[in-house]
C-alpha positions as CSV (number, residue, x, y, z in Angstrom):
1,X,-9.4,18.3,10.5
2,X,-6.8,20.2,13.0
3,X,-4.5,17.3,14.5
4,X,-4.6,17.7,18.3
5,X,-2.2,17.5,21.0
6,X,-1.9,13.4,21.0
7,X,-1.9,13.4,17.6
8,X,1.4,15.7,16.8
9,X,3.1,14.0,19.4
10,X,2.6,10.6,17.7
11,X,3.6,12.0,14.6
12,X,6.5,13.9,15.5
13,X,8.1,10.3,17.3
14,X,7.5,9.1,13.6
15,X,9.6,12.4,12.2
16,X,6.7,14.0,11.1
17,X,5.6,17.7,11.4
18,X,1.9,18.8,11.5
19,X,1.3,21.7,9.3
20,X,-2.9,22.8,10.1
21,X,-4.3,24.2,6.8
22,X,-7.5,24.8,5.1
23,X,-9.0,22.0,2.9
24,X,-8.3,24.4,-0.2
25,X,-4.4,24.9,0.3
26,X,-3.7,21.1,0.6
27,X,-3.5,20.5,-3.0
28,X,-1.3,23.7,-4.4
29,X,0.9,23.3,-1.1
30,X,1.6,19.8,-2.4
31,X,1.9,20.7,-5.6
32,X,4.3,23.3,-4.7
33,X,6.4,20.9,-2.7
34,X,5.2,22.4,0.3
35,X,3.7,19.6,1.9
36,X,4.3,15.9,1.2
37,X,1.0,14.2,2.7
38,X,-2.3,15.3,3.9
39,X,-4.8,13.9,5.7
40,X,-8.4,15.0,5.3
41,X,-11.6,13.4,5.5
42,X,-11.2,10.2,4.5
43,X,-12.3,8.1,1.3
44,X,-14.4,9.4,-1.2
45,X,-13.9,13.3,0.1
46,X,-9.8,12.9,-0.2
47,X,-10.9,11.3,-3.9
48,X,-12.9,14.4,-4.2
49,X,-10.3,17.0,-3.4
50,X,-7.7,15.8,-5.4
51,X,-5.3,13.7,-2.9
52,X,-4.7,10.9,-5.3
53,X,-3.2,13.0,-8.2
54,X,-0.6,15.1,-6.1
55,X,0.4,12.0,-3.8
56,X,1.9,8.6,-4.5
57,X,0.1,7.2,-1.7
58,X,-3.3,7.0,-0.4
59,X,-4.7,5.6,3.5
60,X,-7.4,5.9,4.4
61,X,-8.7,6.1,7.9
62,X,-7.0,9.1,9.9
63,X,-6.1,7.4,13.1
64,X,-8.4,10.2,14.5
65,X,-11.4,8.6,12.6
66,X,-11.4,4.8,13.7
67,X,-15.4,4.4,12.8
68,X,-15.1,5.0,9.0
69,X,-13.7,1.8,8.5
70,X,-17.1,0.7,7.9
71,X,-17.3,1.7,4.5
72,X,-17.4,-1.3,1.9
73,X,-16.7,-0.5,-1.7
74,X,-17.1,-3.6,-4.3
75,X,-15.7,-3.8,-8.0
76,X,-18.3,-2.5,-10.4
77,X,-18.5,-6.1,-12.2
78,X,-18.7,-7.9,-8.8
79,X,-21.9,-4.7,-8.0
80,X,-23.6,-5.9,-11.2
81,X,-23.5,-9.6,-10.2
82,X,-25.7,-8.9,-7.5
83,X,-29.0,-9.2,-7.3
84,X,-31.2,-6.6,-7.0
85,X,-32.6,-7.7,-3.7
86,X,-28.8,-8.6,-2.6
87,X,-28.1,-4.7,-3.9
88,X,-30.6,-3.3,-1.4
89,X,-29.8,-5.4,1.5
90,X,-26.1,-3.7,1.1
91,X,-27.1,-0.9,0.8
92,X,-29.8,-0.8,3.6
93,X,-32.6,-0.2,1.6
94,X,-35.8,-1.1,3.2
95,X,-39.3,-1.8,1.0
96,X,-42.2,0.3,2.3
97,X,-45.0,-1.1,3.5
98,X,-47.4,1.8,5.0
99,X,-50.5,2.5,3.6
100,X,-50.3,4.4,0.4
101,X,-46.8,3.6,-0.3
102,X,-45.4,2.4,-3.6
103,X,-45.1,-1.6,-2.8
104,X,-42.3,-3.2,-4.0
105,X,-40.2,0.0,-5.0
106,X,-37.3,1.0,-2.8
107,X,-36.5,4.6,-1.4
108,X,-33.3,6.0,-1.6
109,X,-31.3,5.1,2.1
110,X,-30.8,8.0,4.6
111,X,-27.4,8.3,6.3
């Protein structure tokens, strides 16, 4: 995402120059000492392209992108001590109940 105006000004007090690129270059520009940070877009898409292996350091949210601090992730052993019931409710999964539904069986959750 293109930092705007506010944004490079904040960084730049903190020393820091914006560099706008395309979601592809981030990686070999850090690999080629080009760049030494990135943001992109946040949790499981900066896992996704790569941002962990070529940095030491990972943040996430942008300061841009204050409403994805609602993601929850849990340890896998903690996710298997859930209930199933306790699953779906963190997961928002709702039963159906119309007519000619499958009672009782969930449906995958819609974003």
């Amino acid at each position: 995402m293109p930092a705007d105006r506010a944004q490079r000004e904040v960084y730049a007090k903190l020393g820091q120059s914006v560099v706008n690129m395309p979601g592809g270059e981030i990686v070999p520009a850090a690999q080629r000492g080009v760049i030494d940070c990135a943001e992109w877009v946040g949790g499981v898409e900066d896992l996704r392209l790569g941002l962990p292996q070529v940095f030491k350091y990972h943040y996430t949210p942008g300061m841009h992108e204050n409403n994805s601090i609602g993601e929850l992730g849990f340890n896998l052993d903690v996710w298997k001590s859930f209930t199933r019931s306790s699953r779906k409710r963190r997961l928002g999964v709702k039963e159906r109940s119309s007519p000619g539904s499958r009672a009782g069986r969930s449906r995958t959750p819609t974003r």
